[in-house]
C-alpha positions in Angstrom: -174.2 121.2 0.2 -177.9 121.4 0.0 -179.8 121.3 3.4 -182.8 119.2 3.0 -185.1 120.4 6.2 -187.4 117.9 8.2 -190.5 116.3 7.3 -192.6 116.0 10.0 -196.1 114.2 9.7 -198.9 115.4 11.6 -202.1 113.5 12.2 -204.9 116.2 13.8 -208.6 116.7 12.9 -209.0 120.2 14.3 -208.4 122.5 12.2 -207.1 125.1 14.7 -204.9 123.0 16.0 -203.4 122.0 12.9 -202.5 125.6 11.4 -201.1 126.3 14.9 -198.9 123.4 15.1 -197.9 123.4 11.6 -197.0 127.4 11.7 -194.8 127.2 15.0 -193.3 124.3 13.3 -192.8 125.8 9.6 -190.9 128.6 11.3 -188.4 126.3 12.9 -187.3 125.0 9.2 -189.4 122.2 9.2 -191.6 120.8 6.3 -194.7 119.6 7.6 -197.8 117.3 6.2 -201.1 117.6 7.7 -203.6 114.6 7.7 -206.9 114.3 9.2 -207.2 110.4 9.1 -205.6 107.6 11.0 -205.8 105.5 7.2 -203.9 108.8 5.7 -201.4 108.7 8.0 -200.8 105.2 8.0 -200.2 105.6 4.0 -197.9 108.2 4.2 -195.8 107.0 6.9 -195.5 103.2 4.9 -194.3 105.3 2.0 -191.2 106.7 4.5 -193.0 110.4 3.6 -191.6 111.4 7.4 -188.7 111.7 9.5 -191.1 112.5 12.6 -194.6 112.3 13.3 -196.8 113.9 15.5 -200.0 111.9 16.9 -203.5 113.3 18.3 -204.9 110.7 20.0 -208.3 110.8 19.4 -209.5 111.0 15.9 -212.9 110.0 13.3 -211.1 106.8 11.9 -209.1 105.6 15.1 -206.7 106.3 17.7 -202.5 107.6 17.6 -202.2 105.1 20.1 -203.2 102.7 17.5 -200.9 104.0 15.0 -197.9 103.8 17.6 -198.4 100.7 18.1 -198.5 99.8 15.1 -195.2 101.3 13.8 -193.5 99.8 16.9 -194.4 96.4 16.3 -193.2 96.3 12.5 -189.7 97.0 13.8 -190.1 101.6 13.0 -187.3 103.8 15.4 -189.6 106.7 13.9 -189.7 109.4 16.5 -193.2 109.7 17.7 -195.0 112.5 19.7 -198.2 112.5 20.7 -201.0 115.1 21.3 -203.0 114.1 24.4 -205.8 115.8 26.5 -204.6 117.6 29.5 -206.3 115.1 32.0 -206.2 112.1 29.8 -203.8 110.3 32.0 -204.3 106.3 30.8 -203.5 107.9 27.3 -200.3 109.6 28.4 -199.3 106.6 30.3 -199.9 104.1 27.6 -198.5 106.0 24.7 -195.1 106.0 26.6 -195.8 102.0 27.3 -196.3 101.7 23.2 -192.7 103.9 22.1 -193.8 106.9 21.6 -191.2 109.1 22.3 -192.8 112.1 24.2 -195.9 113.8 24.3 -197.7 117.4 24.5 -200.9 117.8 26.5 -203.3 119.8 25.3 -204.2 123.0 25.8 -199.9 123.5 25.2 -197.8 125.9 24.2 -196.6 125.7 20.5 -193.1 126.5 21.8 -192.8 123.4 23.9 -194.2 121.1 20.8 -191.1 123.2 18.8 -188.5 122.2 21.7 -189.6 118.9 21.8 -189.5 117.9 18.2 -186.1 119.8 18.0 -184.7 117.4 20.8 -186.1 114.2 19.4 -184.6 115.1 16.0 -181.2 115.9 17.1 -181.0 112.6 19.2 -182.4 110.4 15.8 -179.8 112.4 13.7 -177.2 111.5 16.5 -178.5 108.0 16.6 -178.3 107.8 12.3 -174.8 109.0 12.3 -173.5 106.7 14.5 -171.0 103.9 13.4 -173.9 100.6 12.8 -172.1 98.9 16.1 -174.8 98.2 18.6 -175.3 101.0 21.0 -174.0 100.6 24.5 -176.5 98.1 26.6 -177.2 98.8 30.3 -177.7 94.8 30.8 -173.8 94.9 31.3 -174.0 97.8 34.2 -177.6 96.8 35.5 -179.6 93.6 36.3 -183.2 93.7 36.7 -184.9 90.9 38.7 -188.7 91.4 38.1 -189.7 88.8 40.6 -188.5 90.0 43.2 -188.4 93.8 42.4 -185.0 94.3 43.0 -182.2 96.0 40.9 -178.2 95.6 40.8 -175.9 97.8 39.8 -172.6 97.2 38.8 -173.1 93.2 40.5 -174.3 95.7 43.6 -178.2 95.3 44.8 -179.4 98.8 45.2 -181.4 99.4 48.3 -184.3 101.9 46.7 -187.4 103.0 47.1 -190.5 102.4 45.7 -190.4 105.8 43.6 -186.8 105.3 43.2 -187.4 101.7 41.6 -190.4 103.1 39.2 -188.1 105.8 38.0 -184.9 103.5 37.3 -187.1 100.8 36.0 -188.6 103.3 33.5 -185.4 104.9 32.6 -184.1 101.5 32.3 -186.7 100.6 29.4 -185.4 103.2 26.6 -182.0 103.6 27.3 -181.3 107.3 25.8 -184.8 108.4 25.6 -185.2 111.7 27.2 -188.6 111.3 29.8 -190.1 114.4 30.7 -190.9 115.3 34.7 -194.6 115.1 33.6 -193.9 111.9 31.4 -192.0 110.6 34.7 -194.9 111.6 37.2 -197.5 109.8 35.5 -196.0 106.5 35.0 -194.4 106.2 38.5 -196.6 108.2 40.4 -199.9 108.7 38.5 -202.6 110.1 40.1 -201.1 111.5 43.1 -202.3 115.1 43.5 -199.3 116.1 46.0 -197.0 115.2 43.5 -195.2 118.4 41.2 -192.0 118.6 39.1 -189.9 119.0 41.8 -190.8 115.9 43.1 -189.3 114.3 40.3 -186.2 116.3 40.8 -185.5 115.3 44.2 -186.4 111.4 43.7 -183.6 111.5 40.7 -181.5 113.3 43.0 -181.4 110.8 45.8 -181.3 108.1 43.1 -178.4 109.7 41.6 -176.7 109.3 44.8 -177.0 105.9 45.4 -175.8 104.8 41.7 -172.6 107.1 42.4 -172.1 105.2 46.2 -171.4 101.9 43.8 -169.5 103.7 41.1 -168.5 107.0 41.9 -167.2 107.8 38.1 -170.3 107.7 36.4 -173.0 109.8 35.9 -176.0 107.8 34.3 -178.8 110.1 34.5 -177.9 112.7 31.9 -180.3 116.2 32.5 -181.6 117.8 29.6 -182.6 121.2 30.4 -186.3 121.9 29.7 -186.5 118.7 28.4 -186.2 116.1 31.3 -184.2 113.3 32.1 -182.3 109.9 30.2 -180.6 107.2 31.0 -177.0 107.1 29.1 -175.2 103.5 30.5 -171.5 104.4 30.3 
């Protein structure tokens, strides 16, 4: 049986950038397509010429943002990662608020952008083999009451805190999606300079904690070394 290796789309107008990125990817098996042009990508993605794409943010003709939006609103479970600027934060946060699926700040290491596509494609295979009965809902374990910024669990009201709460209720928004601690800092934390990785860590620990006190036999914050962290409702 004939293995047919990955097409991955990737929309980046420095040319540096480009032959790293589509080198470290190459040598993972992948078969990649480099465009300079929002409109170029756009084309090729309509035609289904991808089974991932990888997004710089800021480019002549437009914005990846742009793009992601755009694919999310017509209905596409494409896996998306973008390429944002190191200290870019609003783009980080918002290209998580749009789908995409992770990103990679720049300056990065072409080994991380390899780990992270290589996760995101395992999960959509996953996801594509999958009998077509809708995937498990977490409305049935947890209910969110946006008013009044509370969250039960189980029919239990969980007493959290205010980090707590902003990690659940993101977690809560892609069930499955693996965040990443940066991903995770930004959104619920965002510009607090005190705040690392480990911070992260020991919020999801304590919140871990007080999901088991209501249900002892479930674990619904699934670690993915290297990667981050996910939400899988049992």
């Amino acid at each position: 049986m004939t293995h047919t290796p990955p097409r991955l789309l990737l929309l980046e107008d420095d040319p540096a950038i480009a032959r790293t990125v589509a080198y470290a990817l190459q040598r993972e098996g992948h078969t990649v397509e480099h465009v300079l042009l929002v409109r170029d990508a756009r084309a090729r993605l309509a035609a289904g010429a991808a089974d991932l794409a990888v997004l710089d943010v800021g480019l002549p003709d437009g914005s990846g943002l742009d793009l992601c939006r755009e694919l999310r609103q017509q209905g596409s479970g494409l896996p998306i990662v973008l390429l944002t600027a190191r200290g870019d934060e609003t783009d980080r946060v918002l290209g998580l608020e749009l789908g995409a699926d992770d990103y990679v700040s720049k300056p990065f290491s072409p080994r991380e952008l390899v780990a992270r596509v290589r996760a995101l494609l395992r999960r959509s295979k996953l996801t594509s083999a999958e009998p077509p009965a809708p995937p498990p809902s977490p409305l049935g374990l947890f209910e969110v009451d946006e008013a009044a910024s509370r969250i039960r669990y189980c029919g239990q009201p969980l007493t959290l805190t205010r980090r707590e709460m902003g990690l659940l209720r993101l977690l809560l928004r892609s069930p499955g999606r693996i965040y990443s601690r940066e991903a995770l800092l930004d959104a619920v934390w965002g510009s607090d300079a005190d705040s690392t990785d480990r911070t992260v860590d020991t919020h999801i620990k304590t919140l871990r904690a007080k999901l088991r006190e209501v249900r002892p036999d479930a674990e619904v914050i699934t670690t993915h070394r290297g990667l981050g962290y996910s939400l899988d409702p049992k």
